[in-house]
C-alpha positions as CSV (number, residue, x, y, z in Angstrom):
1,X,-60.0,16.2,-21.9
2,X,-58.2,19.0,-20.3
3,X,-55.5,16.6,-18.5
4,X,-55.0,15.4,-21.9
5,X,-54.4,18.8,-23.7
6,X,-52.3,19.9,-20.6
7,X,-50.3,16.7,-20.9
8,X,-49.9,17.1,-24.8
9,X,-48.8,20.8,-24.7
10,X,-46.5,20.4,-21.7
11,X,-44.8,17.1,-24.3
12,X,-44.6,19.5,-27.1
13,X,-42.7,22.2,-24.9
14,X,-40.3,19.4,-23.4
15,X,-39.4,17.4,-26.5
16,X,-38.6,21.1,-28.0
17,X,-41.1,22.0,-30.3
18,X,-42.0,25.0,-28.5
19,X,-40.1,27.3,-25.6
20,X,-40.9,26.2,-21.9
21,X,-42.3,28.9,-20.0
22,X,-41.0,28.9,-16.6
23,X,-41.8,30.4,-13.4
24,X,-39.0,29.6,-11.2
25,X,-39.8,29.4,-7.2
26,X,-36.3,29.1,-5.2
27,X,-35.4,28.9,-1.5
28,X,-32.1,30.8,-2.7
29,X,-30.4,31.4,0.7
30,X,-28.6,28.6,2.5
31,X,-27.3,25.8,0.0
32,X,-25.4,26.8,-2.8
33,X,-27.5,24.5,-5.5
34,X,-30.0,27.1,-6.3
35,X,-27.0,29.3,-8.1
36,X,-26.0,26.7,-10.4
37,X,-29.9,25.9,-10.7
38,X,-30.8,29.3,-11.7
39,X,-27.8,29.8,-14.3
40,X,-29.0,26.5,-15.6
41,X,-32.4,28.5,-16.4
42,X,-30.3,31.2,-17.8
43,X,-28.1,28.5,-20.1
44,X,-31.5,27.4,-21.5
45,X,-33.0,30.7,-21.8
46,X,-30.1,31.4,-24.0
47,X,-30.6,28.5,-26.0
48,X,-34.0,29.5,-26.6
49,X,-35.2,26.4,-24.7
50,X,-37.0,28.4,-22.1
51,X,-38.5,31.3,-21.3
52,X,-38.2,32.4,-18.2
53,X,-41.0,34.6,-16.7
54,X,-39.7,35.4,-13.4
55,X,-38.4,34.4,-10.2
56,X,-39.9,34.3,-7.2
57,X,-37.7,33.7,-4.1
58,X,-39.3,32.0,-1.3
59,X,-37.0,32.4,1.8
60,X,-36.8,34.7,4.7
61,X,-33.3,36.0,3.8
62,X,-33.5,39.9,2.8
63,X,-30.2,39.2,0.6
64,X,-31.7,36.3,-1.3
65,X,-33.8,38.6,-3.6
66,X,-30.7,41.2,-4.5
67,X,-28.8,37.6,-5.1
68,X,-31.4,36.4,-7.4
69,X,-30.9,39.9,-9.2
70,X,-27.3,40.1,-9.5
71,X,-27.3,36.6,-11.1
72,X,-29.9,37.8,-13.3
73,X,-28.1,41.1,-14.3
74,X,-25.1,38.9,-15.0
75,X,-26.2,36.5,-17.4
76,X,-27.7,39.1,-19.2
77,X,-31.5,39.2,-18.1
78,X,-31.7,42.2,-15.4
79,X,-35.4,42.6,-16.5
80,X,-36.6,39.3,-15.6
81,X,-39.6,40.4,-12.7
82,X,-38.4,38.8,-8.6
83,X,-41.3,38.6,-6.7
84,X,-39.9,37.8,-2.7
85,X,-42.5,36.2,-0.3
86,X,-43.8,38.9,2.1
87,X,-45.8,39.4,4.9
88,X,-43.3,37.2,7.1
89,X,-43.3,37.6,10.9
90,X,-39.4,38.4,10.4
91,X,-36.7,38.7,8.2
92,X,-34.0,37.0,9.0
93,X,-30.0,37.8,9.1
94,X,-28.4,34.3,9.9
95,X,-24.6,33.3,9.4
96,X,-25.9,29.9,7.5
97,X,-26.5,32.2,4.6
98,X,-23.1,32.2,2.8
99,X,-23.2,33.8,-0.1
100,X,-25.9,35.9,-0.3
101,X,-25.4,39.0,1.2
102,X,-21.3,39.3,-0.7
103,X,-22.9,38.3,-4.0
104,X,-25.7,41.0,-3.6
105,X,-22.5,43.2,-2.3
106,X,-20.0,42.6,-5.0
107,X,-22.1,42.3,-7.8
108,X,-24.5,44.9,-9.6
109,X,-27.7,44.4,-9.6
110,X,-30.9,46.0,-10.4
111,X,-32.9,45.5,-7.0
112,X,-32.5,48.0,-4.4
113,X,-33.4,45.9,-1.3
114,X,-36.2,43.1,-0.9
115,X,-38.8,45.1,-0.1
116,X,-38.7,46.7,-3.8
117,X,-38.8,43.4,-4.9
118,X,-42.9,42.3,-6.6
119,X,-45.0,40.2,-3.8
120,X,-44.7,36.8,-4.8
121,X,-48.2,35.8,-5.0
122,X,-48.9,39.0,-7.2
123,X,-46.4,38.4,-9.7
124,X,-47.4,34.8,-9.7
125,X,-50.8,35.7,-10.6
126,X,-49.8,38.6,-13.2
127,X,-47.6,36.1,-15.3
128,X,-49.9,33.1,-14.8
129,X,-52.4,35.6,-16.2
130,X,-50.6,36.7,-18.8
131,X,-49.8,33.3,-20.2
132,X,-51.5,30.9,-22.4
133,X,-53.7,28.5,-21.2
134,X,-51.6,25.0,-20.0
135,X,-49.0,27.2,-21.2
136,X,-46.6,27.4,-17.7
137,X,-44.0,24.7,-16.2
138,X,-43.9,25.7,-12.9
139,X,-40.1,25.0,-11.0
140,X,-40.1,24.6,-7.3
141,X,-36.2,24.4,-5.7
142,X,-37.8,25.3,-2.3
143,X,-40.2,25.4,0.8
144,X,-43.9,25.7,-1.0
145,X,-45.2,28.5,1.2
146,X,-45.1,31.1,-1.9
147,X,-47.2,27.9,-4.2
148,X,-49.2,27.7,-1.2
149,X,-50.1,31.0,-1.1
150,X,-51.1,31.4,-4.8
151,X,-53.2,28.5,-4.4
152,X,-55.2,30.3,-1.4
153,X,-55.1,33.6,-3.0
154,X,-58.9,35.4,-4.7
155,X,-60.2,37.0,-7.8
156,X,-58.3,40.8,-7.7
157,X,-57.5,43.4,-10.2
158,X,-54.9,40.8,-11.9
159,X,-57.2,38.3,-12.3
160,X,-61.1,37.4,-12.0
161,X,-60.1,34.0,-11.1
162,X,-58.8,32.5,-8.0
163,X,-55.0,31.3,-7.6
164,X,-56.3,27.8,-7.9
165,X,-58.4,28.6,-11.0
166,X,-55.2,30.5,-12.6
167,X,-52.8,27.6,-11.8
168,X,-55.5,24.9,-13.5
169,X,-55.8,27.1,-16.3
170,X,-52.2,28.2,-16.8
171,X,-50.4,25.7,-15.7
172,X,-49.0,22.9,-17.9
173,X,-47.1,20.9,-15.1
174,X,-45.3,21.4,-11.8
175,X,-41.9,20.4,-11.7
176,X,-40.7,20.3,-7.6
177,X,-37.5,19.1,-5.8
178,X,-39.1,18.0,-2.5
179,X,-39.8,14.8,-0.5
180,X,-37.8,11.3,0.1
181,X,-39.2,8.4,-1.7
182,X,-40.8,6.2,-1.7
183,X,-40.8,7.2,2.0
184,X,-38.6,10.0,4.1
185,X,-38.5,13.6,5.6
186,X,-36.7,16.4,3.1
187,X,-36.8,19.8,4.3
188,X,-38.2,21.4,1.1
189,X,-41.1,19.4,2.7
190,X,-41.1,20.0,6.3
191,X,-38.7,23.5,6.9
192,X,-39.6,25.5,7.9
193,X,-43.5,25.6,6.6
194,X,-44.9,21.8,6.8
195,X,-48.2,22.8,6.6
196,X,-48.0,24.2,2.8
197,X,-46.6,20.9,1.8
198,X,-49.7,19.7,2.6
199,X,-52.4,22.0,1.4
200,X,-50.3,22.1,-1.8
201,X,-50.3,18.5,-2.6
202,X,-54.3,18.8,-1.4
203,X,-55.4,21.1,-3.9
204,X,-53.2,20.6,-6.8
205,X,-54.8,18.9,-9.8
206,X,-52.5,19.4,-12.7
207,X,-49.1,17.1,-13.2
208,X,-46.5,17.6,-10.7
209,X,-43.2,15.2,-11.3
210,X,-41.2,15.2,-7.6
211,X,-37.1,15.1,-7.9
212,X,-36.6,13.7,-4.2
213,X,-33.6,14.4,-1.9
214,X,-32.4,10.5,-2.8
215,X,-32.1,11.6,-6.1
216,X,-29.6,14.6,-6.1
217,X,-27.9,13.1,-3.3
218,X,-25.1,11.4,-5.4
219,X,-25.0,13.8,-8.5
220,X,-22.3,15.9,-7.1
221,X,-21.3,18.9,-8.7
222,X,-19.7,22.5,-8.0
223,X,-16.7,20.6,-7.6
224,X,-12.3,21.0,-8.7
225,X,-14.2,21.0,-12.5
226,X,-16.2,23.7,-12.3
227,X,-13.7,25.6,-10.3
228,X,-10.9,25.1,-12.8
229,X,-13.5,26.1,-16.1
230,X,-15.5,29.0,-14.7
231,X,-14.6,32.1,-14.8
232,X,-13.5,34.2,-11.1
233,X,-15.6,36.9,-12.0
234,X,-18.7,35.0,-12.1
235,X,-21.0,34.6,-9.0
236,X,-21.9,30.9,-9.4
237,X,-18.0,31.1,-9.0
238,X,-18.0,33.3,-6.2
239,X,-20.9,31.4,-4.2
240,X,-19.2,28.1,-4.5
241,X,-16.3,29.8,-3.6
242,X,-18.1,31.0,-0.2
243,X,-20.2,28.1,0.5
244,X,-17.5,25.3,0.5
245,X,-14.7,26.7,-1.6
246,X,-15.3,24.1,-4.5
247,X,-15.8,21.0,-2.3
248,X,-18.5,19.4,-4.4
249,X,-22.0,19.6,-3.0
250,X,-25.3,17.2,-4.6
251,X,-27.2,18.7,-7.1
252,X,-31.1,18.2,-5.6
253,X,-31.9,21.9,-7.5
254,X,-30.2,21.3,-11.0
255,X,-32.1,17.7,-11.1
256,X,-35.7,19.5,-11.1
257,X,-34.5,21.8,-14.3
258,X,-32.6,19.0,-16.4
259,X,-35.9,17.7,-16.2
260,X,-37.1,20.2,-18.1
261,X,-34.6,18.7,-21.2
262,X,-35.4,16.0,-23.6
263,X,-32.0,14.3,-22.3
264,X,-33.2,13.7,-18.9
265,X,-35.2,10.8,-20.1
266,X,-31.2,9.3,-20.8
267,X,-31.1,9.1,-17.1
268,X,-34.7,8.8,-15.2
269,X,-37.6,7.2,-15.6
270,X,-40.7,8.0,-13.4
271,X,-42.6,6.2,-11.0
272,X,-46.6,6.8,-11.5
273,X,-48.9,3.9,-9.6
274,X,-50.4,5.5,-6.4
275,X,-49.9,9.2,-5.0
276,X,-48.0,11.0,-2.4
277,X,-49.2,11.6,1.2
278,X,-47.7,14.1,3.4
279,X,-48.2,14.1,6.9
280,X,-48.3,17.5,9.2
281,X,-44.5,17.2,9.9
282,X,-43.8,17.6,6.6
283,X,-43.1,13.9,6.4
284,X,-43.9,12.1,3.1
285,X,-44.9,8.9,1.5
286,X,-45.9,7.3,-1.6
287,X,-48.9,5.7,-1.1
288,X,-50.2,2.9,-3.3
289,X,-53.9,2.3,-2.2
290,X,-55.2,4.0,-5.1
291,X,-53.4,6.2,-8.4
292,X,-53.3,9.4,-8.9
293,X,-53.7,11.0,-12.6
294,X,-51.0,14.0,-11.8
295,X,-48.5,12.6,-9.8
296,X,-45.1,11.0,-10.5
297,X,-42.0,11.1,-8.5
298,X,-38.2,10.1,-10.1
299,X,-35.7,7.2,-10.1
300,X,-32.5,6.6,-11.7
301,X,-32.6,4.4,-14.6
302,X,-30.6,1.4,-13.8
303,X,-27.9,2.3,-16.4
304,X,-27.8,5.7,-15.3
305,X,-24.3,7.4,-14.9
306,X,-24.3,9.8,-11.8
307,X,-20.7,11.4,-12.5
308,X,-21.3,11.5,-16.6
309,X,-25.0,13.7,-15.3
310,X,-22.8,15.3,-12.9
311,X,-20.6,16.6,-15.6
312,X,-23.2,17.7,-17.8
313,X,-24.9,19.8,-15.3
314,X,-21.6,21.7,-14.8
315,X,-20.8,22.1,-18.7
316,X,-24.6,23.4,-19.2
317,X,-23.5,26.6,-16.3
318,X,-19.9,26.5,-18.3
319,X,-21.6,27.0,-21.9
320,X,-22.6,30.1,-20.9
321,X,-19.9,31.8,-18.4
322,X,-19.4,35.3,-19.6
């Protein structure tokens, strides 16, 4: 009975009768597809299509945070809560991370550094708590150390219930870009935290649709289109800009939140006999020995139109460039 409430509320928030509460979990740091991902949230929020609880940035970059907050700030949302994994053995200034640091640099934002930024398990459980039950779409664009850590995390002053309890309670469906099927290594998966790939897929019992690497592969966006329609002054402009200066780069983020549109059924259908096993490495398979009741990963239909889905992932950033 509760799988089939869960699965009926999360239908009613997707086909639009009702606003998709979403916690968004991003790896924001060294690809440029969590920027267009996360104005993608804000181009829904704005169509009152979502309603986005918070971000919680999974990554070891201390600019990734302020980034997240300047994006935020510019789309008009500088409230929305960050919560920034802590407790790492380091933080970590590497020249792989393009964008990050200028766009927390050159834009305003309302975070002063990442370690004013909420811990992400704690904001985690505070909105979970604060939501109606099988209420939350959770968005994963990232390594699942943060998920992981929920999942582990006790009863406290937030909550009486455990992470797990919270997430089975709260949670409507899980929405994650992660894994190469029907068989592969993705680095969502395996870097730089294998291990809470695993314990996640272990302990999760609520619907979780995977948007593999082969998917986003081909869908590329960020390209001479978006360059010529967006406006300079934005940062999704500004990080393309400094990641490849508008070369094009696949769309594995944006896939995981045009799933959370009606439309994407256009273009995917879902694969749902067996279940997927991932190995220590990070290393994943879908298995076939027996179903699972939650999990699904993605394929293209076989009249699906990679540049047309291509092109309406940039217009959904472009509908709403200030």
């Amino acid at each position: 009975m509760k799988i089939f409430i869960s699965l009926f509320l999360c239908f009613l928030q997707i086909a639009g009768f009702t606003q998709v509460r979403i916690i968004l979990d991003t790896d924001i740091d060294s690809d440029v597809d969590d920027v267009e991902a996360v104005a993608m949230v804000h181009a829904l929020a704005d169509q009152k299509k979502v309603n986005l609880l918070g971000v919680i940035v999974t990554s070891d970059d201390p600019y990734a945070p302020l980034c997240v907050s300047a994006i935020n700030k510019y789309f008009g949302r500088p409230k929305v809560p960050i919560g920034f994994l802590k407790n790492q053995r380091e933080i970590i200034h590497r020249e792989r991370y393009k964008y990050t640091k200028q766009i927390s640099e050159e834009f305003p934002h309302g975070l002063k550094s990442h370690e004013k930024a909420e811990d992400a398990v704690l904001l985690y459980r505070k909105l979970l708590s604060k939501s109606p039950d099988s209420s939350v779409v959770i968005v994963t664009i990232g390594h699942l150390s943060s998920l992981q850590n929920l999942l582990k995390s006790g009863a406290d002053k937030i909550s009486s219930l455990s992470g797990k309890e919270l997430v089975e309670k709260k949670v409507a469906k899980w929405l994650c870009m992660g894994g190469l099927f029907p068989a592969g290594k993705e680095a969502n998966f395996f870097n730089p935290d294998p291990l809470s790939t695993v314990y996640c897929l272990q302990h999760w019992n609520k619907p979780v649709t995977f948007a593999g690497w082969e998917i986003g592969k081909n869908v590329i966006t960020g390209g001479q289109y978006l360059k010529d329609k967006i406006p300079v002054k934005s940062p999704v402009y500004r990080a393309y800009q400094l990641y490849n200066n508008f070369a094009g780069r696949s769309s594995w983020d944006q896939i995981a939140i045009f799933l959370l549109l009606d439309v994407s059924k256009k273009y995917f259908d879902t694969v749902k006999d067996g279940y997927c096993e991932v190995k220590v490495d990070g290393s994943n398979k879908w298995m076939t020995d027996k179903d699972s009741p939650y999990q699904e990963y993605l394929v293209f239909k076989p009249n699906a139109d990679q540049k047309e889905l291509a092109k309406v992932i940039d217009d959904m950033v472009l509908n709403i460039a200030r």
